[in-house]
Backbone as JSON, one array per atom type, in Angstrom:
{
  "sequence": "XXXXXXXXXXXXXXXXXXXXXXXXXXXXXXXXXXXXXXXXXXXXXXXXXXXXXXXXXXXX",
  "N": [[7.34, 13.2, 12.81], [5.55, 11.23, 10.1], [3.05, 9.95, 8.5], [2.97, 6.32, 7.75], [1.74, 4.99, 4.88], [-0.12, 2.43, 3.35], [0.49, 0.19, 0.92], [-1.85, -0.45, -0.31], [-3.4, 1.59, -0.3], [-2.04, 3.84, -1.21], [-1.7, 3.14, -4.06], [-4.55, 3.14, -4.45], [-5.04, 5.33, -4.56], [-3.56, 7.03, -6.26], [-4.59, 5.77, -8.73], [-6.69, 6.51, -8.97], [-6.75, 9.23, -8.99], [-5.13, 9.38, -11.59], [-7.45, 8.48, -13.4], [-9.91, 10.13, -12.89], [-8.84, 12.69, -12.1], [-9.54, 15.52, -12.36], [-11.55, 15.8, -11.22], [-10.59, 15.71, -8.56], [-9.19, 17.87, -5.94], [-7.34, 20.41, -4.01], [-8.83, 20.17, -1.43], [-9.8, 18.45, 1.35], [-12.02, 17.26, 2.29], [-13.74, 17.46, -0.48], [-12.56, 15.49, -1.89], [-13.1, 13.36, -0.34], [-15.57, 12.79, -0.55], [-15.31, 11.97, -3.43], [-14.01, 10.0, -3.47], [-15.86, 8.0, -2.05], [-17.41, 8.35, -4.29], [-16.02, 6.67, -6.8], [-14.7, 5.05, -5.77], [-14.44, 1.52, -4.71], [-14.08, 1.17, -1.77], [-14.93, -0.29, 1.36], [-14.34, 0.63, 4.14], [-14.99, 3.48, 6.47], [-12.36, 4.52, 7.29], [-10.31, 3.68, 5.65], [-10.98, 4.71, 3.36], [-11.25, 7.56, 4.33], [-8.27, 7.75, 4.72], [-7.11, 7.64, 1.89], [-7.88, 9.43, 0.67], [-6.87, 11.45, 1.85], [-4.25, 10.43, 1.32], [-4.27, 11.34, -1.56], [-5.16, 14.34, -1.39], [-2.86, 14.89, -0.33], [-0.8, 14.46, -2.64], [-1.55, 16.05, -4.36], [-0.97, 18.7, -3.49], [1.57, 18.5, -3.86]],
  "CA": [[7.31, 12.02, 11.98], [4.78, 11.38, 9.57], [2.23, 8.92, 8.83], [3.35, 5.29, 7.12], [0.71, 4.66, 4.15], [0.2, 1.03, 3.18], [0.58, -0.12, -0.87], [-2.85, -0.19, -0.9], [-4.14, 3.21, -0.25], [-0.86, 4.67, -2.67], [-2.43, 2.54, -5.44], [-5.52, 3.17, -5.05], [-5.72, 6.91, -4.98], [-3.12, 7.12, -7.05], [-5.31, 5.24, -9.87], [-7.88, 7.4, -8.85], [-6.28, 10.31, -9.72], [-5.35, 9.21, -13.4], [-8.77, 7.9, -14.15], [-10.64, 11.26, -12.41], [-8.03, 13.34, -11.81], [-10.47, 16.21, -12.68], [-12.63, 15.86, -10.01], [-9.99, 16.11, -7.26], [-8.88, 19.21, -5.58], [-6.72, 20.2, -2.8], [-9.85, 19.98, -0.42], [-9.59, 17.0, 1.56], [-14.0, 16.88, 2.35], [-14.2, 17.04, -1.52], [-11.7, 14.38, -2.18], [-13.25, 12.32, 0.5], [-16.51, 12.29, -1.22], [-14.77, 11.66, -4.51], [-13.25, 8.55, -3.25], [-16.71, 7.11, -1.81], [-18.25, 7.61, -5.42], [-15.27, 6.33, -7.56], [-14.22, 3.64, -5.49], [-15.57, 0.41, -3.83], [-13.56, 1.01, -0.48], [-15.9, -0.63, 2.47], [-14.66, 1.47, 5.5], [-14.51, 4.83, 6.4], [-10.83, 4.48, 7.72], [-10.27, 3.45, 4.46], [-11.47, 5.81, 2.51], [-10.35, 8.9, 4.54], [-6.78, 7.13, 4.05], [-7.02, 7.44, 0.53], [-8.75, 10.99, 0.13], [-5.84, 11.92, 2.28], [-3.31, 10.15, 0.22], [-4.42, 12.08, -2.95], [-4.7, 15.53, -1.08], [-1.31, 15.49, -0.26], [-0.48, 14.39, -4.02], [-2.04, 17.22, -5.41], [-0.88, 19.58, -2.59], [2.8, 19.17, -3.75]],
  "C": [[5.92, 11.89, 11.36], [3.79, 10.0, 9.58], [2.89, 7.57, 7.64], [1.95, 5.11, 6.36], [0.61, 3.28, 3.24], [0.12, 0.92, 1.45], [-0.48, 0.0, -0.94], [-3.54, 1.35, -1.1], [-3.36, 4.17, -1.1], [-1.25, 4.57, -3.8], [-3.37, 3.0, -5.52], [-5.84, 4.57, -5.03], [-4.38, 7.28, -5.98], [-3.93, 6.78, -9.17], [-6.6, 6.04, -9.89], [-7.73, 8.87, -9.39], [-6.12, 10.32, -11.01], [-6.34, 8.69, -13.68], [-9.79, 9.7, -14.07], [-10.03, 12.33, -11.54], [-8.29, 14.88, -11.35], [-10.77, 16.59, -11.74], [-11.87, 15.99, -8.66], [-9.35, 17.29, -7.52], [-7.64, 19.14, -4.18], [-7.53, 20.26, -1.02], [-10.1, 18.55, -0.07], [-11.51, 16.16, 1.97], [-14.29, 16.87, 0.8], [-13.73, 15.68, -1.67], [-12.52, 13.21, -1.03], [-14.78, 12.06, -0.1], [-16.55, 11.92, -2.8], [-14.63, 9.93, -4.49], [-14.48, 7.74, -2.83], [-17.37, 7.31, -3.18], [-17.8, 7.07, -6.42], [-14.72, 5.28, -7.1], [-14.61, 2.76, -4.63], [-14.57, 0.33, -2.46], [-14.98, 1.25, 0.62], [-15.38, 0.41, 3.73], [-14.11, 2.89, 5.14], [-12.81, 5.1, 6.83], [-10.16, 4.6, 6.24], [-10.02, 5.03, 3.27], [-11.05, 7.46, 3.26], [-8.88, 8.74, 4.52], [-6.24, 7.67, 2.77], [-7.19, 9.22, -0.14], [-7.35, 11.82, 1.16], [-4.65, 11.77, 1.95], [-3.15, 11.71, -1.05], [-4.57, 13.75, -2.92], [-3.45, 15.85, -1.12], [-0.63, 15.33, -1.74], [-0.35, 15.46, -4.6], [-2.13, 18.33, -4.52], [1.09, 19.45, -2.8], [3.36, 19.9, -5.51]]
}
């Protein structure tokens, strides 16, 4: 079973992707320093959430 990902973290790397779509890869340590300079997410939970969202995006 997989992991449940909340509306926010879908949205927001989702929007992250069509703004700087560019700049992500299927490397989830790039993408995770992508997401701390493109978006104002306060925790690291957070933010590896998101950079893990948008890996798997752009990993299917």
């Amino acid at each position: 079973m997989g992991n449940i990902r909340t509306t926010f973290v879908k949205r927001t790397a989702k929007e992250l992707l069509d703004l700087h779509g560019d700049k992500f890869n299927t490397d989830f340590e790039n993408n995770k320093q992508m997401v701390a300079e493109y978006s104002t997410v306060s925790t690291k939970h957070l933010r590896n959430q998101i950079a893990g969202y948008a890996t798997h995006l752009l990993e299917e």
